[in-house]
N, C-alpha and C positions, 0 to 999 in steps of 0.2 A: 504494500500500500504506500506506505514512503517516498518507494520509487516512481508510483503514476503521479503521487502529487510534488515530486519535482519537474519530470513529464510538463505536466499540466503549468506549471510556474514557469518554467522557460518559453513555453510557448505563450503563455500570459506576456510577459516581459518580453517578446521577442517584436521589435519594432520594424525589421526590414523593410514591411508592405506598407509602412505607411504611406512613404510616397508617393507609389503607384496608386493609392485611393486618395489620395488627396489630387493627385493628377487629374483623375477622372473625374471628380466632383467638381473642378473646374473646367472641364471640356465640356460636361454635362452643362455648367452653369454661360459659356461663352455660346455653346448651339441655342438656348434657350433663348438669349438675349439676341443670337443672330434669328431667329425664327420670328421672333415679336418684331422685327426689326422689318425684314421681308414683307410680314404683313401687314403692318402698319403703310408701305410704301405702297406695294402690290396692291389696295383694293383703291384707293384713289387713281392707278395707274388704268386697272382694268376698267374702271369706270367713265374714263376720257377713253380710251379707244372703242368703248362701248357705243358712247354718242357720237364717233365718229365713223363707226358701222351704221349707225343708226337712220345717219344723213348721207350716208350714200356709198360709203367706206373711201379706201383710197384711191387718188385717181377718178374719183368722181364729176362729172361735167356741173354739174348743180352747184351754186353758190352755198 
């Protein structure tokens, strides 16, 4: 028994991976903010080419 709960303490105390999840919570946290970012842009975008389909699209003879 001793010996699983040293086992079990080094792996407690073992900090390697921190990095690598600290990594990743900022990847997660930069895509998040790139995504909000895109859509925030994106539906004002879609929505002026929308009304420019609308009136005739591009290349259209109509004023």
């Amino acid at each position: 028994m001793p010996r699983q709960r040293t086992c079990w303490q080094k792996w407690w105390q073992d900090t390697e991976g921190t990095t690598s999840v600290e990594y990743a919570i900022l990847l997660a946290l930069i895509i998040l903010v790139c995504f909000s970012a895109i859509a925030s842009i994106g539906n004002p975008t879609i929505s002026g080419f929308q009304q420019v389909i609308d009136k005739g699209g591009f290349g259209s003879n109509e004023p």
